[in-house]
C-alpha positions in Angstrom: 76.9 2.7 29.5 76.4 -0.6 31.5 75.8 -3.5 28.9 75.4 -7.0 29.6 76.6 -8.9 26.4 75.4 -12.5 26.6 77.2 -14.5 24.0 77.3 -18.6 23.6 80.6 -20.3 23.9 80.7 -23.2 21.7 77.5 -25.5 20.7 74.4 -22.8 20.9 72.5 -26.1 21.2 73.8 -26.3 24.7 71.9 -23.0 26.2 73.1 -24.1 29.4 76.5 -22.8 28.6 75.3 -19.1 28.5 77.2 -16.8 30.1 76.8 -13.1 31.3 79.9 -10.9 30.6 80.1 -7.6 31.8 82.1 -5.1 30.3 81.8 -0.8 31.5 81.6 1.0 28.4 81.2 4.8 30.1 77.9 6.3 32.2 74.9 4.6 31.4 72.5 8.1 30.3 69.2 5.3 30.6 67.5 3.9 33.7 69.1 0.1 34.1 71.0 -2.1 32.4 70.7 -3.1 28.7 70.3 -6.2 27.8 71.5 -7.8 24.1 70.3 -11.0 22.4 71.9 -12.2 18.8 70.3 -13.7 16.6 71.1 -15.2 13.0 70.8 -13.9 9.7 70.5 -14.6 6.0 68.8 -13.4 3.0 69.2 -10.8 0.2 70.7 -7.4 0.4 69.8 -4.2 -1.3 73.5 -3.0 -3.0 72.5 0.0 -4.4 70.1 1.2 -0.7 72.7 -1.0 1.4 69.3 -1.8 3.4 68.2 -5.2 4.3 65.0 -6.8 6.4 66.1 -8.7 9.6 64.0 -10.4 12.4 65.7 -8.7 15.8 63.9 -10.5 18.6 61.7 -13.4 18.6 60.3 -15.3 21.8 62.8 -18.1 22.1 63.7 -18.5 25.8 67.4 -17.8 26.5 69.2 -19.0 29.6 69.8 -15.5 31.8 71.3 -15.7 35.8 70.0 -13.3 38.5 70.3 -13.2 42.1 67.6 -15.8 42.6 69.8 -18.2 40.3 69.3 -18.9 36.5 66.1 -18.5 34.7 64.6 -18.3 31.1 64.7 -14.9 29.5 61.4 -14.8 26.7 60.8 -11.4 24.7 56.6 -10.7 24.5 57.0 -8.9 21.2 53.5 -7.1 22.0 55.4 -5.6 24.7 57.8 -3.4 22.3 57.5 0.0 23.0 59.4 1.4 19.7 57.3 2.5 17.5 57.8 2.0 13.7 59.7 5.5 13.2 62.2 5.4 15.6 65.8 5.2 14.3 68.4 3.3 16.4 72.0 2.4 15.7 72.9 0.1 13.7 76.6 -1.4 15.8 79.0 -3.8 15.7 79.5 -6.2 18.6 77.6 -3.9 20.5 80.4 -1.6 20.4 78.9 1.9 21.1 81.1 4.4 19.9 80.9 6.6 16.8 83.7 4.7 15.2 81.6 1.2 15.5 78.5 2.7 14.3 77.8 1.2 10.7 74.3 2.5 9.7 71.1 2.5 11.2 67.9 0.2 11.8 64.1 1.7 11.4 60.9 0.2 10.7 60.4 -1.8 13.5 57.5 -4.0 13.5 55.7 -6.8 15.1 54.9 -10.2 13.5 53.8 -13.0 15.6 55.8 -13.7 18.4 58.8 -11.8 16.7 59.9 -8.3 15.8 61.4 -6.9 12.1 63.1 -3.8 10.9 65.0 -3.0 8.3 68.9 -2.3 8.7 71.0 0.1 6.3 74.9 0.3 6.5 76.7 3.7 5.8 78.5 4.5 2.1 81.7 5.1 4.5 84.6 3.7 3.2 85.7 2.0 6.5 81.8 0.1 6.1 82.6 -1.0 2.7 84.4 -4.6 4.4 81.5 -4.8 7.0 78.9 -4.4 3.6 81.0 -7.5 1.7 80.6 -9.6 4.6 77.1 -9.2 5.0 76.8 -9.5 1.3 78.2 -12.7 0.8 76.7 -14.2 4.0 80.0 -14.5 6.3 78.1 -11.8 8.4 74.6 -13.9 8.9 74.2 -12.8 12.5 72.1 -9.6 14.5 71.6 -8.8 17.9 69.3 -6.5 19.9 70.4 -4.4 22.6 67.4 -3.7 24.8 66.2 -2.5 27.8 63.7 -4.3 30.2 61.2 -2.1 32.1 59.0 -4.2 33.3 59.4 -8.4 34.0 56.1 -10.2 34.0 57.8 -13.6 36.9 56.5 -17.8 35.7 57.2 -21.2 35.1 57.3 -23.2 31.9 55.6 -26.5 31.1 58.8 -28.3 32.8 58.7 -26.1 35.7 62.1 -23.7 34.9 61.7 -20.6 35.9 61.0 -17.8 33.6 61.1 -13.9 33.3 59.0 -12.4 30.4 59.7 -8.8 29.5 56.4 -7.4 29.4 57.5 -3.6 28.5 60.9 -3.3 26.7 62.7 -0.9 24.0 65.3 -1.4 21.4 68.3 0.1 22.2 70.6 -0.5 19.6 70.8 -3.7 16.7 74.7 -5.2 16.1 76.1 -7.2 13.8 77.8 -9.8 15.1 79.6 -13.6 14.4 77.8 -15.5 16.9 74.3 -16.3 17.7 72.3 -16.6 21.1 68.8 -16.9 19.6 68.7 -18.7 16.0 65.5 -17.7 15.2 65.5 -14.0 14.5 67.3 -13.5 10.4 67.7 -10.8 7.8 64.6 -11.4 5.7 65.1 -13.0 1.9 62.1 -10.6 0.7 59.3 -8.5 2.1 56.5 -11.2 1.3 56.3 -14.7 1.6 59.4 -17.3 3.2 58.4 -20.5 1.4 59.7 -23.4 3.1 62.4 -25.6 1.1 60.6 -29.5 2.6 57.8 -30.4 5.0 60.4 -31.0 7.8 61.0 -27.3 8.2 57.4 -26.4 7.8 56.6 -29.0 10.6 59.4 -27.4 13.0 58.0 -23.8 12.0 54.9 -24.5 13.8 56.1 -26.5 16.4 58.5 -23.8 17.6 55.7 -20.9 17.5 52.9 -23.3 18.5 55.1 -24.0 21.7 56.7 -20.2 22.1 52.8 -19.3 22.7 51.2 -22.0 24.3 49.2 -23.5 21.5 47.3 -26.6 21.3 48.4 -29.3 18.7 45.0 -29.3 17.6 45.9 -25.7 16.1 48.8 -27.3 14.3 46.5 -30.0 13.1 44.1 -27.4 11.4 46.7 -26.0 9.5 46.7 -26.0 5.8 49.7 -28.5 4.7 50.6 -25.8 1.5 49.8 -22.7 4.2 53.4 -20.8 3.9 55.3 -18.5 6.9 52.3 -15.6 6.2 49.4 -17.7 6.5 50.4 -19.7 9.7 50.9 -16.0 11.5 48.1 -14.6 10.5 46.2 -18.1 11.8 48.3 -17.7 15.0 47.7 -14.3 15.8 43.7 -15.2 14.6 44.2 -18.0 17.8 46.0 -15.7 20.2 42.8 -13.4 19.3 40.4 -16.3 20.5 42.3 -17.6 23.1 41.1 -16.8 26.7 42.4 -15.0 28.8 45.4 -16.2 31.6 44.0 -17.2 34.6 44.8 -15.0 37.5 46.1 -16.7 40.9 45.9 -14.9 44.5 48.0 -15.8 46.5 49.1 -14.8 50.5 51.9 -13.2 50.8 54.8 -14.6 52.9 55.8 -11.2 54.1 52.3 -10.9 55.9 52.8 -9.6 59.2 49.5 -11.9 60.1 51.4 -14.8 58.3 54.3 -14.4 60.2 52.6 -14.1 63.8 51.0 -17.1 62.9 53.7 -19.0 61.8 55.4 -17.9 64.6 52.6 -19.1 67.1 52.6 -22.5 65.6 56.1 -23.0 66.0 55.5 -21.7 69.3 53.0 -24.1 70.2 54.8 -27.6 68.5 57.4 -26.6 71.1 54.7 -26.7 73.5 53.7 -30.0 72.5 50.2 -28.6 70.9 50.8 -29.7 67.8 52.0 -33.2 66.6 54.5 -32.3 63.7 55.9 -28.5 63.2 54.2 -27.1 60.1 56.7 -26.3 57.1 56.3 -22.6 56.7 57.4 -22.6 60.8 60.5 -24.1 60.6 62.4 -20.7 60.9 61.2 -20.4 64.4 61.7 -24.0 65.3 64.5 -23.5 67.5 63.1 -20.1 68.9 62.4 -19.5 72.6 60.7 -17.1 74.4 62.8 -14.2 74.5 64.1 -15.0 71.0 60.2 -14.6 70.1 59.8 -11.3 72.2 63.3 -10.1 70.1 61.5 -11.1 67.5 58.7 -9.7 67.3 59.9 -6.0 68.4 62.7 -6.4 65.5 59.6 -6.8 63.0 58.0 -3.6 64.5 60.9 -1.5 63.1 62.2 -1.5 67.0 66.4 -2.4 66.9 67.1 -4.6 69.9 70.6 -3.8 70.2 72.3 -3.4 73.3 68.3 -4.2 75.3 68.7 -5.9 78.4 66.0 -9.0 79.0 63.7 -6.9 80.9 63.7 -4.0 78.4 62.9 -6.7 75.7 60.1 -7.5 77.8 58.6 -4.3 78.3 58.9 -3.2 74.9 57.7 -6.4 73.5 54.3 -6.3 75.5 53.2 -3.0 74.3 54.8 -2.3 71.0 54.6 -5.6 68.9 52.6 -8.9 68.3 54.5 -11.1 70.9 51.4 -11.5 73.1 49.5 -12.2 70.2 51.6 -14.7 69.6 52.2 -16.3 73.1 48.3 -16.4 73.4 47.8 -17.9 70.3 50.1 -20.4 71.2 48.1 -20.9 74.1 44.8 -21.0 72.4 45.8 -23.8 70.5 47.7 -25.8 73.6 44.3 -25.7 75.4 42.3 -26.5 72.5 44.2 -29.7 71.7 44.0 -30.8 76.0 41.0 -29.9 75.9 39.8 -32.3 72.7 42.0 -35.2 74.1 40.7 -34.9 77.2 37.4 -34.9 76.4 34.3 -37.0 77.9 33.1 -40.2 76.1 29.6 -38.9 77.4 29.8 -36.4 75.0 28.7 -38.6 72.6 25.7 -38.9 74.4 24.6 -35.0 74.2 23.1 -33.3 71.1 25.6 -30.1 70.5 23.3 -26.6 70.7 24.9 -23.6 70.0 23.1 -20.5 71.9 23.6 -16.9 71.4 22.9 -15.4 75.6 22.4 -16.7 78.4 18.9 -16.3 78.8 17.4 -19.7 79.4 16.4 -21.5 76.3 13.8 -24.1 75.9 14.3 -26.8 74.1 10.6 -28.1 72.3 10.4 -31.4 71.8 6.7 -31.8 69.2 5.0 -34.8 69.6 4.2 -37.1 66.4 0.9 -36.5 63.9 0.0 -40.5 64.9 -1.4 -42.1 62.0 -3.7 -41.3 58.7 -7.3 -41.6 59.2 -8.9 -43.3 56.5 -10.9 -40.4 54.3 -14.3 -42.1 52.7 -15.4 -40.8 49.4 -17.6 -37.3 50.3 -15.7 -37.0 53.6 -13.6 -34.1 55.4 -9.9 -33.9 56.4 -9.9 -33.5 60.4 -7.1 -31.0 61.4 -4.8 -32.8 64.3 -2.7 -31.1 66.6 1.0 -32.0 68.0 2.1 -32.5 71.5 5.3 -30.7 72.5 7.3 -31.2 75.7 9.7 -28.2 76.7 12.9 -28.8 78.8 14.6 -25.7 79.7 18.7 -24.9 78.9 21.1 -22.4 80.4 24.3 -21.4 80.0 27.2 -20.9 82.9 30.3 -19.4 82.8 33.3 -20.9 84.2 36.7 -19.6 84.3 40.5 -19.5 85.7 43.7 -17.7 85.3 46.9 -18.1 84.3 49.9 -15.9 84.7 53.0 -15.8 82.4 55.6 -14.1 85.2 59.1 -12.1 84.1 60.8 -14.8 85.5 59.5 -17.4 83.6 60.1 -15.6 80.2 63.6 -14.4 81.3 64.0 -18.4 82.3 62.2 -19.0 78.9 60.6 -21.7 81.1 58.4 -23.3 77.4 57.9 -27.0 79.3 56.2 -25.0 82.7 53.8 -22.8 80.4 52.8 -25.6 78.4 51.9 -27.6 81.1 49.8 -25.3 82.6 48.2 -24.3 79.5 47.6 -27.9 79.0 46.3 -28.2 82.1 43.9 -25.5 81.6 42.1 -27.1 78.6 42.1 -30.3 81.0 40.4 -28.5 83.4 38.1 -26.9 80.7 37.1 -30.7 79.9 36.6 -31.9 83.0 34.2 -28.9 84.0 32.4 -30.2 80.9 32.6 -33.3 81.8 31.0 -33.1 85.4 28.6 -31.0 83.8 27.4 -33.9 81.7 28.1 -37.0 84.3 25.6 -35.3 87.0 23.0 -34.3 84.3 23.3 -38.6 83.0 23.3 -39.6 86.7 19.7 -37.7 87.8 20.9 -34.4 89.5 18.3 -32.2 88.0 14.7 -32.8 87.2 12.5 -32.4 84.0 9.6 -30.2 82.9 7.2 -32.6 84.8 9.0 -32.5 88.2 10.3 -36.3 88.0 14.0 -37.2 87.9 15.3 -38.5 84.8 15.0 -42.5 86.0 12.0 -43.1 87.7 9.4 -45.7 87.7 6.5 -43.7 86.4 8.4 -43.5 83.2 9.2 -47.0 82.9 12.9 -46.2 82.4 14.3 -48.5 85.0 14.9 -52.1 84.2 16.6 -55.0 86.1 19.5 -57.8 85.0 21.0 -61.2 86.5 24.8 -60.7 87.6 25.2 -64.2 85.9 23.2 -63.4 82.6 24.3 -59.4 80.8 23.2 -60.5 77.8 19.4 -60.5 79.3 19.7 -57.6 81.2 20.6 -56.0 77.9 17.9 -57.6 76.1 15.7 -56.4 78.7 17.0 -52.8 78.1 16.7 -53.3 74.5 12.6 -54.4 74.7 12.0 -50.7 77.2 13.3 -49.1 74.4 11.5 -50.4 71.5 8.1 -49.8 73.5 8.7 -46.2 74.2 5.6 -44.2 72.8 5.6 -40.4 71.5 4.0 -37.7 73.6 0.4 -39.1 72.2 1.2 -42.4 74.2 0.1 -44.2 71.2 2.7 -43.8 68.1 5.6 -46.5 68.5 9.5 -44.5 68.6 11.2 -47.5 67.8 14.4 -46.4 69.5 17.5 -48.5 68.8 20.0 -49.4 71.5 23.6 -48.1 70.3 25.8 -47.0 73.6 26.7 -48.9 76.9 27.5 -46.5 79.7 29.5 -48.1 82.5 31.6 -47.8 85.6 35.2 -49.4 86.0 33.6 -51.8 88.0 31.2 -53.3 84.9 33.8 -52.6 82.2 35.7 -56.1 82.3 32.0 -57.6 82.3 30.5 -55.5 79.5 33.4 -55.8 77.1 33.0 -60.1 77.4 29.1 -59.8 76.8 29.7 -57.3 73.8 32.8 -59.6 72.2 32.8 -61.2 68.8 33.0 -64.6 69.7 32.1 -67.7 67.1 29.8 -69.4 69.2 29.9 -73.3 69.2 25.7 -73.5 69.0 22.6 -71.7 68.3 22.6 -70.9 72.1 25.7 -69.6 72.7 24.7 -67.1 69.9 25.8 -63.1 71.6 23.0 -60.4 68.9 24.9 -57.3 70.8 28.3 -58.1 69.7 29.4 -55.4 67.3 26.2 -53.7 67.4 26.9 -51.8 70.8 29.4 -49.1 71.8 30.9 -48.9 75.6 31.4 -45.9 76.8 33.3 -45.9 80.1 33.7 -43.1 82.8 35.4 -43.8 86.1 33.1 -41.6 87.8 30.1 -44.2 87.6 30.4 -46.4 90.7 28.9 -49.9 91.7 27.1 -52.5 89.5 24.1 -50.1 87.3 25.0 -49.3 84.1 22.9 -47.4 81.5 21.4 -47.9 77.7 21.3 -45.3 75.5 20.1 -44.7 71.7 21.6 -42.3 69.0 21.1 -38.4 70.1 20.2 -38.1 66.3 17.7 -40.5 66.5 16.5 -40.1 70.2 17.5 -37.2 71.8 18.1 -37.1 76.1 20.7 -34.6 76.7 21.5 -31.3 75.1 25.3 -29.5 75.7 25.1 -25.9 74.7 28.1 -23.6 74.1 28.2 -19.8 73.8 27.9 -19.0 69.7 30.5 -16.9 70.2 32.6 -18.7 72.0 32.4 -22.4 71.6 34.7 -24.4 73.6 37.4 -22.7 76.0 38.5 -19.3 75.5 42.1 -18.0 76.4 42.4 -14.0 76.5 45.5 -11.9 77.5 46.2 -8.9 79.7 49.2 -7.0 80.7 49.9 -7.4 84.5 51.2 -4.5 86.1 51.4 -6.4 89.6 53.4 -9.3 88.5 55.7 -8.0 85.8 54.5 -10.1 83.1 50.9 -11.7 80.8 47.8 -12.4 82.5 46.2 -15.5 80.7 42.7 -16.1 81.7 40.8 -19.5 80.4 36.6 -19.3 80.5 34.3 -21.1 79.0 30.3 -20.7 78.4 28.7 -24.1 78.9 25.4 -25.5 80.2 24.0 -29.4 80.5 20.8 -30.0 80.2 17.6 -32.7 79.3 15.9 -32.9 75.8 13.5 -35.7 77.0 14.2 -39.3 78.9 12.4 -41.8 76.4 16.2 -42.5 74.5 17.6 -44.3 77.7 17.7 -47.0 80.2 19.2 -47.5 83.4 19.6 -51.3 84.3 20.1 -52.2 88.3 21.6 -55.6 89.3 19.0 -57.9 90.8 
């Protein structure tokens, strides 16, 4: 039988000190090990039955080591799985021979957070010393020898770990000199423990209260004359009430999902997608390519040894996540070239999110004007709404990228990301043009007129020497834009500047904070205006534009299924490696033209 004996050397105040000694005492005839736990006794013995009641196990945490390092052992007595029948050996020193077994121990039964039974020594001659000592107390101690079938893994309060036998059995109960759990004793009588002051009734119910989770409030309620039977029975009356443990779900880090993703991140920080390399990557950190493809055909069950680099290629394309994880690298490379390059005209476009490419209208519904008064015996009139509908398409653009042999045998990680990063550049800057010729009048509306024109009033003029008017001017076009009735003010208010290089110098002194020195010098756009500059605008106009939220002009739609650009990956058979191709579904178009001006230099 293999029987770890845990024992305390010196102070059992310092649990710390706890050490596992293992000693082979024959062929274990159970499943796994058996554990023992001592505890302390005292009390009266029955001479003429040699019998005497003993707690064997209660819940006080004793200091175990495992594999994973050292940890808090705790006993759930409703986990015993004895039942009050069964007769184990009574030993000493959890000595398990027929020579060391003194009696037996039955009547096992659960209290609280502890378990009882009742011990007997043999009439044996060779007992009779082992019966004085326990007699006249120099025996006071027990211990448990128990098996451990299933561990129930925790923390405490203070963050130790913990292991909580959730199904165990009693094995065998010892007699022995020293103690690793002092709260487990031989039992004075079968009723009541009265307590000898108010000291020890106070660290009765701190110790239980604390073994089980309790509240202080619960110690609070207790009766102050309420002995050992009454606060158990008000204990297990609050384990009763007491809701139940909260469960936590959790993903698992063996997640072959978790991993191809943690692996693609790492992937990508290399890369330079990703500003700081996320904690749970740092295994892969120092990873390349081909340490990735070896990688990820080792975690499909497939041994690498003795592959050469193209046979680690092969097999990695077709029989494990490595493109996965290559083209979600990529994926997020793109994605984060393609948000830093981005537009500042975007700002300027209302985001629609279309499900085809069938072309879409987008409605625009006039106003209801204004009340009409109602005298006392007359009728509501029914009005009607304008609506103004500006067609909206989607377009699909796209390129491809293709990840060679040579450049994953060369494990080449600076060339790819560059040219992934390039391809979310070039994603933005499709977007981008997209937007710049739809601002600058390439198309036309629903009424056949360019988006400035004079009919609309949309055109307005400034002096080179005086911005501040010119804006003013663009301001007061604004504010006297009408709804589709013509009649109902819109009352739209200026908020972006859209300029050229060759105005941005210009526009950024006549939108400063500056304390003027008079009422005159007084600038009312500074801080109220946002300049938005792209270096596609040429010469001296420049444009005025309100909110989108407020005043809609421009709409930018992207597929629902596919917003922004899209990287997908196919096995090349030509070129010996990954075929990375980058689309995107986009389409520019007008919402109306009453949100913006376009001022002209005198």
């Amino acid at each position: 039988m293999h029987i770890v004996n845990v024992r305390l050397t010196g102070n059992p105040a310092k649990a710390t000190r706890i050490r596992p000694v293992e000693k082979i005492r024959g062929p274990d005839r159970t499943a796994g090990d058996i554990l023992t736990r001592t505890m302390p006794r005292a009390g009266e013995v029955d001479e003429a039955a040699r019998t005497f009641a003993a707690i064997v196990a209660t819940a006080t945490p004793v200091q175990r080591r495992d594999a994973k390092g050292p940890f808090l052992e705790i006993l759930d007595a409703a986990g015993l799985e004895n039942d009050p029948e069964d007769d184990t050996p009574l030993l000493t020193d959890h000595r398990a021979s027929a020579r060391e077994t003194v009696g037996r121990a039955t009547g096992f039964t659960i209290d609280g957070p502890s378990v009882s039974a009742t011990l007997r020594l043999a009439f044996a001659d060779d007992v009779e010393p082992i019966f004085q000592r326990v007699k006249d107390g120099t025996l006071r101690h027990v211990s448990a020898g128990y098996r451990v079938t299933e561990w129930r893994e925790g923390r405490d309060a203070s963050g130790r770990r913990t292991k909580t036998a959730a199904h165990w059995r009693i094995l065998e109960i010892s007699l022995v000199p020293i103690p690793a759990d002092r709260n487990a004793i031989i039992q004075r009588s079968a009723s009541q423990m009265p307590f000898d002051s108010v000291e020890d009734r106070d660290s009765f119910v701190e110790k239980i209260s604390s073994l089980v989770g309790l509240s202080e409030e619960w110690a609070d309620n207790l009766p102050e004359d309420a002995d050992q039977d009454a606060i158990r029975a008000s204990l297990r009356a609050a384990l009763t009430k007491r809701s139940a443990p909260k469960i936590r779900v959790t993903r698992s880090h063996d997640d072959p999902a978790q991993i191809q993703t943690r692996a693609a991140d790492a992937l990508a920080y290399r890369m330079g997608a990703l500003p700081d390399l996320p904690e749970a990557s740092r295994e892969f950190a120092s990873m390349g390519l081909m340490d990735h493809a070896r990688d990820a055909l080792q975690r499909a069950g497939v041994s690498t040894r003795g592959m050469g680099a193209d046979e680690i290629i092969q097999r990695s394309l077709t029989t494990s996540d490595f493109p996965l994880t290559v083209a979600n690298a990529a994926n997020k490379t793109a994605a984060e070239s393609y948000r830093i390059a981005e537009s500042p005209l975007k700002v300027l476009f209302r985001k629609r999110s279309l499900s085809d490419f069938k072309t879409a209208t987008s409605v625009r519904l006039g106003g209801l004007g204004m009340l009409e008064e109602l005298t006392e015996s007359g009728e509501i009139k029914a009005t009607s709404r304008g609506e103004q509908g500006e067609t909206l398409q989607l377009r699909t653009f796209a390129r491809r990228l293709d990840l060679t042999r040579r450049l994953i045998i060369n494990d080449d990680l600076g060339l790819f990301g560059d040219v992934t990063r390039a391809l979310g550049e070039a994603a933005a800057a499709t977007e981008s043009a997209l937007m710049f010729d739809t601002l600058t009048g390439a198309g036309t509306l629903s009424d056949g007129q360019p988006l400035f024109h004079a009919s609309r009033e949309n055109i307005a003029e400034y002096a080179a020497v005086d911005l501040v008017g010119g804006l003013s001017n663009a301001r007061k076009v604004l504010r006297g834009q009408r709804n589709l009735d013509g009649v109902t003010p819109i009352m739209a208010t200026p908020r972006y500047v859209i300029a050229g290089p060759d105005m941005e110098t210009d526009l950024e002194k006549a939108l400063g904070v500056i304390t003027p020195p008079d009422v005159d010098s007084f600038n009312p756009f500074a801080s109220k205006l946002q300049l938005l500059i792209d270096p596609r605008i040429e010469g001296t106009s420049f444009y005025v534009a309100a909110d989108p939220a407020q005043c809609a002009v421009f709409n930018l739609a992207h597929l629902a299924a596919a917003p922004g650009p899209q990287i997908q990956r196919l096995e090349n058979w030509d070129t010996l490696g990954v075929s990375f191709r980058c689309f995107m579904d986009v389409g520019a178009g007008f919402a109306g033209w009453r949100g913006i001006v376009k001022l002209e230099r005198a």
